[in-house]
C-alpha positions in Angstrom: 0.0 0.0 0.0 1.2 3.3 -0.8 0.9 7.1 0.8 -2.2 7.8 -0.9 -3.8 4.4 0.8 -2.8 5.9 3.8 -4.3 9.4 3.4 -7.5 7.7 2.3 -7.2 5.6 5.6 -6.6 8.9 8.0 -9.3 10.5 6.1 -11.9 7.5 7.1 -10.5 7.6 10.5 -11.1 11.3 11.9 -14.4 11.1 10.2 -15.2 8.1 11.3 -14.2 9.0 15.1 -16.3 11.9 14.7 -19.3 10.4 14.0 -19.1 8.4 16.5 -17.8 10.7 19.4 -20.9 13.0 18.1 -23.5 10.1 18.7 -22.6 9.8 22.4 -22.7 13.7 22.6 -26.6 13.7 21.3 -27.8 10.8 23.4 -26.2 13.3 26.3 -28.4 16.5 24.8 -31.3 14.1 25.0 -31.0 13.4 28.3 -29.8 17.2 29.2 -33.9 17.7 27.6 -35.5 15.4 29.1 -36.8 13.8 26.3 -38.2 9.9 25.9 -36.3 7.2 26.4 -37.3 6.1 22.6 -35.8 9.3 21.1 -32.3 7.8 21.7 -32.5 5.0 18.9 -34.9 7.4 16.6 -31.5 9.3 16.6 -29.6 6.5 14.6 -33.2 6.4 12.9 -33.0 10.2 11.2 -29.3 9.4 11.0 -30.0 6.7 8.5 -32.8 8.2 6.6 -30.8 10.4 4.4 -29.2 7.0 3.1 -32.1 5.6 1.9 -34.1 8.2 0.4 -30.9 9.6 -1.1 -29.5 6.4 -2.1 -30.6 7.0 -5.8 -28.7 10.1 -5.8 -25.6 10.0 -4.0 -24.4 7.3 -5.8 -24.1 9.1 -9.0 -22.9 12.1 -7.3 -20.0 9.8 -6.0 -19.4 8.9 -9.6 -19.7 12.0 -11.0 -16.3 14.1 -9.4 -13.0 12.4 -7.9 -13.8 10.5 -4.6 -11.6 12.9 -2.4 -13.6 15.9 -3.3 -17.1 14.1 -2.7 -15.5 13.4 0.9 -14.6 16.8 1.5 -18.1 17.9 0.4 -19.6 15.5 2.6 -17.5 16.8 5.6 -18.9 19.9 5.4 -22.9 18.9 5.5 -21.4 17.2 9.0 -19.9 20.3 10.1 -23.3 22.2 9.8 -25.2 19.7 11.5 -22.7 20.1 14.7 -23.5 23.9 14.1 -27.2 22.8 14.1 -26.7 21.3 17.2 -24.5 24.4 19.3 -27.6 26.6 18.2 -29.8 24.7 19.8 -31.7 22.9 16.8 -33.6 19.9 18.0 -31.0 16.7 18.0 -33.4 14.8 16.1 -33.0 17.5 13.2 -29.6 18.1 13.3 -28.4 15.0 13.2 -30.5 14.1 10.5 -28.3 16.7 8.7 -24.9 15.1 9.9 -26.2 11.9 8.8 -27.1 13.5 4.9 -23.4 14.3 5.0 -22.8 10.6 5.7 -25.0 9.4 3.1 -22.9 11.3 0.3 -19.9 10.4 2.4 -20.2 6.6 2.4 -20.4 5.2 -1.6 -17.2 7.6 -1.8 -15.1 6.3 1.2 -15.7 2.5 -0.6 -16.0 3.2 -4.0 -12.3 4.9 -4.2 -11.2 1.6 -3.1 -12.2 -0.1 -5.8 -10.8 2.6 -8.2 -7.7 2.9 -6.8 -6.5 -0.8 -5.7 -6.4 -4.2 -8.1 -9.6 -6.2 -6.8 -6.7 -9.0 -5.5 -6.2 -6.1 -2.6 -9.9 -6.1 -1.4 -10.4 -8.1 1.1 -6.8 -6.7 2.4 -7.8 -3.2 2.2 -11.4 -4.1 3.7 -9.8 -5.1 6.7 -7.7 -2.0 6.9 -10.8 0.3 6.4 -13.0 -1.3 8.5 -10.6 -2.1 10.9 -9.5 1.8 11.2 -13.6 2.3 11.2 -13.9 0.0 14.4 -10.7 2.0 15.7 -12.4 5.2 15.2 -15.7 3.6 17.1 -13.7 2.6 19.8 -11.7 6.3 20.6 -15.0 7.8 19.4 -17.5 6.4 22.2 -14.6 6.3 24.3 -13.8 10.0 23.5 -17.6 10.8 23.5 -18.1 10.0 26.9 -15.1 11.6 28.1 -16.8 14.6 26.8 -19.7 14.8 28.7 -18.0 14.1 32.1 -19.0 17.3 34.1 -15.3 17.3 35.6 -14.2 18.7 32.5 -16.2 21.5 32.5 -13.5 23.7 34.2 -10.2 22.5 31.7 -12.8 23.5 29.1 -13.1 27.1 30.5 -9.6 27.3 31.1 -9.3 26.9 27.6 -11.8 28.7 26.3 -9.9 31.8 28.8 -7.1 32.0 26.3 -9.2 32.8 23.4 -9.9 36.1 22.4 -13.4 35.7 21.9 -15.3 33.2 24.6 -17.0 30.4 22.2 -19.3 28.9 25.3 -19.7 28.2 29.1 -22.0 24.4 28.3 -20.2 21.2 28.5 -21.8 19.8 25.5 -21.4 23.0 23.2 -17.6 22.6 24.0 -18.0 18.8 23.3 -19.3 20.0 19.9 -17.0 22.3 19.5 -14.5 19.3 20.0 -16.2 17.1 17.1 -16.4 19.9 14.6 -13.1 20.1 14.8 -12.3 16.2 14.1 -14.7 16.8 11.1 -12.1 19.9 9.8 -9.5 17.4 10.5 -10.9 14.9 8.4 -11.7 17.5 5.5 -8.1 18.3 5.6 -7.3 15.4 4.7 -9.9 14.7 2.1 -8.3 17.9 -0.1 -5.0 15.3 0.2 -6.7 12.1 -1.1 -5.0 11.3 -4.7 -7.2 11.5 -7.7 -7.5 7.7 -9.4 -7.2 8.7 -12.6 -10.9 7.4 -13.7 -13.0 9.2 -15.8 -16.1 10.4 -14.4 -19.7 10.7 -15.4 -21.4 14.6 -15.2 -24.2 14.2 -12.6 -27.2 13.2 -14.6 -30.0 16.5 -14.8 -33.2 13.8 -14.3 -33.7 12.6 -11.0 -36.6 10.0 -13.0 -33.5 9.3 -15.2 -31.5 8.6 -11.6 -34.2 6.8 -9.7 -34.8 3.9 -13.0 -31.0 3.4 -13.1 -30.8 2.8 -9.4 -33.4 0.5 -8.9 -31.8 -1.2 -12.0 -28.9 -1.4 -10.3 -30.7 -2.9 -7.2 -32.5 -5.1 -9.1 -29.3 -6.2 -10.8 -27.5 -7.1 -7.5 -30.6 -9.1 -5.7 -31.1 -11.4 -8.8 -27.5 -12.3 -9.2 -27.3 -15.9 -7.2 -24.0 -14.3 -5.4 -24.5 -10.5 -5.2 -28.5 -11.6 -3.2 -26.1 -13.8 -0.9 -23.5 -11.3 0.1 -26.5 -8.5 0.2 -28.8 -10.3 2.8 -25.9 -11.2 5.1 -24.0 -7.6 5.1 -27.7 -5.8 5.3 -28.7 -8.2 8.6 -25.5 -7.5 10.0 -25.7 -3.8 9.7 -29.3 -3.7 10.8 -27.9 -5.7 13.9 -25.1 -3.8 14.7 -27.1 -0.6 14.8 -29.5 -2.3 17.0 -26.8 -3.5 19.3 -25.1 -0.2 19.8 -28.4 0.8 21.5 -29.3 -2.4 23.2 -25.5 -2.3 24.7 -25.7 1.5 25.9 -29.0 0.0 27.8 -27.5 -3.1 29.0 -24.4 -1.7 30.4 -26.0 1.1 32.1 -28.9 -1.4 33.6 -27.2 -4.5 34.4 -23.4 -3.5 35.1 -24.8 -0.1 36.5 -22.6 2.3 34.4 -23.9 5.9 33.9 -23.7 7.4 30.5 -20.2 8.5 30.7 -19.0 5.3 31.4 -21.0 3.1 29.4 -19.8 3.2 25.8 -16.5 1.8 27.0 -17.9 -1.4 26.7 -18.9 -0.3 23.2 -15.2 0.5 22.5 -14.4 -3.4 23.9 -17.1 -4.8 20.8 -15.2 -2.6 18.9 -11.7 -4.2 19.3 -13.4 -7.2 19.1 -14.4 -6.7 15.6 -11.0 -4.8 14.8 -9.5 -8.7 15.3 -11.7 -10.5 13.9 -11.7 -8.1 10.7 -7.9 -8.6 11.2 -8.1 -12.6 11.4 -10.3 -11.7 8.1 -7.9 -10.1 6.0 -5.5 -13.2 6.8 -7.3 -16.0 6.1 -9.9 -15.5 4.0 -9.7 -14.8 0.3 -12.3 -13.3 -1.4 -13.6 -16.8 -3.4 -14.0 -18.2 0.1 -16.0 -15.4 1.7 -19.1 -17.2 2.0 -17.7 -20.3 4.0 -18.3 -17.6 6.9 -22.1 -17.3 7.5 -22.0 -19.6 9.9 -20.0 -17.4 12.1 -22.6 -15.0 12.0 -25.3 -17.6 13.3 -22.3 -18.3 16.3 -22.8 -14.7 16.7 -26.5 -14.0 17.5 -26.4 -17.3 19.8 -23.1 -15.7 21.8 -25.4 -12.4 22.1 -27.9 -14.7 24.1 -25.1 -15.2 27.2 -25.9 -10.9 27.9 -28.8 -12.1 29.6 -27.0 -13.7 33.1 -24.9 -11.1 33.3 -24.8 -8.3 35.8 -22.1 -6.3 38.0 -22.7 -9.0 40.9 -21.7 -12.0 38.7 -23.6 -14.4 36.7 -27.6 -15.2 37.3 -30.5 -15.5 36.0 -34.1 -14.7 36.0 -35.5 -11.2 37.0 -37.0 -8.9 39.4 -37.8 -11.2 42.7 -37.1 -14.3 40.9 -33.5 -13.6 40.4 -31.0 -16.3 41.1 -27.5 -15.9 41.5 -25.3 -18.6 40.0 -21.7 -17.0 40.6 -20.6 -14.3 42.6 -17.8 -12.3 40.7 -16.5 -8.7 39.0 -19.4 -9.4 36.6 -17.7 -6.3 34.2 -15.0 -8.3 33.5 -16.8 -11.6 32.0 -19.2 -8.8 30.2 -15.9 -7.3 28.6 -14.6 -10.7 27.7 -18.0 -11.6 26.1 -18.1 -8.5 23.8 -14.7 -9.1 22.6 -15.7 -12.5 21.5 -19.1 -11.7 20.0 -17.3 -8.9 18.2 -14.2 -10.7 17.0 -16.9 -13.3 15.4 -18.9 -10.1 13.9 -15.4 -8.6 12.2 -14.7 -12.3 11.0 -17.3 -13.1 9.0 -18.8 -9.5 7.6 -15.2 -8.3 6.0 -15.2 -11.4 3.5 -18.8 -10.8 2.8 -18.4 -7.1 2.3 -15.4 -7.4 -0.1 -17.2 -10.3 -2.4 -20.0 -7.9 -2.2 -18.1 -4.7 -3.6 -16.4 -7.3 -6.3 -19.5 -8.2 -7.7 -21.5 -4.9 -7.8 -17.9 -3.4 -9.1 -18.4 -5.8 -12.4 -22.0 -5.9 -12.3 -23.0 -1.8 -12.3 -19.6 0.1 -11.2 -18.0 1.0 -7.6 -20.2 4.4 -6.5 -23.4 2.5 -7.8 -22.7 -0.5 -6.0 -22.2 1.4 -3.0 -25.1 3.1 -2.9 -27.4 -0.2 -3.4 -25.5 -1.8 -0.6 -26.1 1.3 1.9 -29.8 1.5 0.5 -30.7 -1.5 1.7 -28.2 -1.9 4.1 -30.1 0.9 5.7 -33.0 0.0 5.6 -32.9 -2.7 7.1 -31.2 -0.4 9.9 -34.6 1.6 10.0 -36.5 -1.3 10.4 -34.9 -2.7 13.1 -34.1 0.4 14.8 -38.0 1.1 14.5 -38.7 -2.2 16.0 -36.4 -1.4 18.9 -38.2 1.8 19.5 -41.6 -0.3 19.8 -39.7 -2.6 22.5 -38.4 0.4 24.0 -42.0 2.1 24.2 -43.4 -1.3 25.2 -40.8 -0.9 28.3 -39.6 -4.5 27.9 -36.8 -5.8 29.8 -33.4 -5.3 28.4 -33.1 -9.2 28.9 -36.1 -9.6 27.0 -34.8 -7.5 24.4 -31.7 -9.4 24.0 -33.4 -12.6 23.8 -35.5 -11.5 20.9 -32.4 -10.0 19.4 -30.2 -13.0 19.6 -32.7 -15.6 18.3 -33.6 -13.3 15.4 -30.0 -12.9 14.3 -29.4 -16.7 15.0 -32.5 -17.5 12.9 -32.1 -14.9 9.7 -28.1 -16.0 9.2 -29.3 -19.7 9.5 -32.0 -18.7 7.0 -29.7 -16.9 4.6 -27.1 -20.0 4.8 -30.0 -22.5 3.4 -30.8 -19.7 1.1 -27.2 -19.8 -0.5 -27.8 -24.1 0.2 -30.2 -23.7 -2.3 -28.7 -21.6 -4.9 -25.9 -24.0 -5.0 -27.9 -26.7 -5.6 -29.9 -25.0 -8.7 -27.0 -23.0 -10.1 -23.9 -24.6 -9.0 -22.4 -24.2 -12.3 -22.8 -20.2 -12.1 -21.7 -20.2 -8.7 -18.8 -22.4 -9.0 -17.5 -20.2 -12.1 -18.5 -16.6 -10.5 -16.0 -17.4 -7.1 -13.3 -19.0 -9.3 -13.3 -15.6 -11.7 -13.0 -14.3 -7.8 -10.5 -16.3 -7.2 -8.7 -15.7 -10.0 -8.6 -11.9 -9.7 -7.6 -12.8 -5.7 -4.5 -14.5 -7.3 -3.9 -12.2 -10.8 -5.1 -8.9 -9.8 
């Protein structure tokens, strides 16, 4: 890998750590409002709407300029939305802006990969990217709880002293302050991001024009026998893992007894745990083998199950009156443990699938397009299950109860996608067999 690898890499990372510090910061604004405990997953929920009602667009738009300058662009919507949010502008709203920056941000990040590397380096630079991603989760919820501990209210206005004009005297405006600042770091780093050298299409004038091509495109990817594989597993897995981030924030704060500060730190453990695994990936995977891993992903939803015991005393079961304690211990540290299991098997198996998944909508419909079909339903699926976590959450269910139903639905769909593929290799083995040997092939040849 070369410098400009790198640049691209730092560029994903302050952005990345950004988004993620900022997420911690508006669950805190919530809070500071006194709004419903159901606002805090409709945050992800306007997050991720700009992704699919945009997904039409801002895969062209991705196509239609050099990748570095559609990042910097993107940088900048983000930047307003942490504005948004210093003036006051509900959370729900401004964050809804962040996220449209992260919409035209994400068929860019992928799609230069594809341009700029030979498709032998995929699965490699996969577990690079996401691997920096999950680094930048990790220092981001880590970071964004750290920024809303009231002790640091006075080395903020210390700080703030020096400057010749006084920005603020609230925690969480300086905490914005903080993650507009990552965003101009990131944006600095987008203007560096080498151009590939691939021509590019002028945005198309007719949206009509825009929205035919793009279902095309989707339609394109969920016939193909291998692109509908690779689709359902990374579009579950996303769904889940923006489910999860909420379900831990509950669980660790409930049943370990963490406040809010304190709690994504067991998001940052999930996060290493997927930064290995994603690792592991990139090692011993190659990109013609990436669907032998589904069944790690079934592993995964049954480890999820093992939450329920836990608490700060130790290990028990059962609730309220009828709760039973089975072992006496720091119960943090088996919860840590846990979560860096559950997400080492989450970074094993979704880095091969995403890479196979890039290969094929990269020959079937080109990188920015693919992208965007992959984040479309991707995120829906995120809206659905977000939306379905808000109904649990407004039903006030246990957060055991929630787990439960979590686990044996990611169990159940990635057992259900594996006899899916099953199937397809039974009625197409032929087209299978010859579609992850050309993969192979590139793997080997570049």
């Amino acid at each position: 890998m070369d410098r400009g690898f790198y640049i691209i890499m730092a560029a994903q990372f302050f952005s990345a750590l950004a988004d993620n510090a900022l997420l911690i910061t508006a669950i805190a604004m919530l809070r500071e409002i006194h709004a419903p405990a159901a606002y805090e997953p409709m945050l992800k929920w306007f997050f991720t709407i700009s992704y699919v009602l945009l997904a039409a667009f801002v895969g062209a738009f991705a196509d239609s300029m050099p990748k570095g300058r559609v990042m910097l662009i993107s940088n900048g919507i983000k930047i307003i939305g942490c504005l948004m949010l210093i003036a006051g502008v509900s959370p729900l709203y401004a964050y809804a802006v962040v996220g449209l920056g992260a919409a035209a941000y994400s068929p860019a990040k992928y799609g230069i990969l594809t341009e700029y590397l030979p498709h032998s380096k995929l699965v490699v630079a996969n577990s690079w990217i996401e691997g920096l991603t999950v680094g930048a989760i990790i220092f981001g919820t880590i970071l964004g709880g750290w920024m809303i501990n009231p002790a640091l209210l006075t080395w903020f206005g210390e700080i703030d002293a020096w400057l010749p004009i006084k920005i603020t005297s609230s925690l969480l405006d300086y905490s914005l302050a903080m993650v507009a600042a990552l965003y101009l770091v990131a944006a600095w780093f987008n203007a560096y991001v080498p151009d590939t050298g691939v021509d590019h299409k002028p945005l198309h004038n007719n949206p009509l024009f825009l929205l035919r091509d793009f279902f095309h495109c989707v339609r394109l990817l969920w016939v193909d026998k291998l692109g509908q594989i690779t689709l359902a597993v990374t579009t579950l897995f996303w769904a889940a893992g923006a489910t999860m981030q909420f379900i831990m924030l509950r669980w660790t704060e409930e049943a370990l007894h963490l406040p809010l500060d304190q709690a994504p730190y067991m998001q940052a453990i999930f996060a290493v745990g997927i930064a290995i695994g994603a690792a592991m990936a990139g090692r011993l995977i190659p990109i013609h083998r990436s669907v032998r891993v589904i069944g790690v992903g079934i592993a995964m939803g049954l480890a999820a199950l093992l939450m329920v015991p836990i608490s700060d005393a130790g290990l028990g079961l059962g609730w309220g009156k009828n709760f039973v304690l089975l072992l006496a211990f720091d119960g943090l540290w088996f919860a840590s443990g846990l979560m860096l299991v559950v997400g080492a098997m989450a970074g094993f198996f979704v880095v091969p699938m995403n890479a196979l998944l890039q290969h094929r909508g990269h020959i079937l419909m080109g990188a920015g397009h693919s992208i965007a079909v992959q984040n479309f339903n991707e995120n829906l699926g995120i809206l659905v299950m977000l939306g379905l976590y808000t109904l649990l959450v407004s039903a006030q269910l246990s957060v055991q109860t929630v787990i439960i139903l979590f686990g044996l639905f990611m169990a159940t769909a990635m057992y259900g996608v594996h006899r899916w593929y099953q199937r397809n290799l039974r009625q197409h083995r032929n087209d299978l067999v010859r579609l992850l040997q050309a993969a192979r092939h590139v793997h080997e040849h570049g």
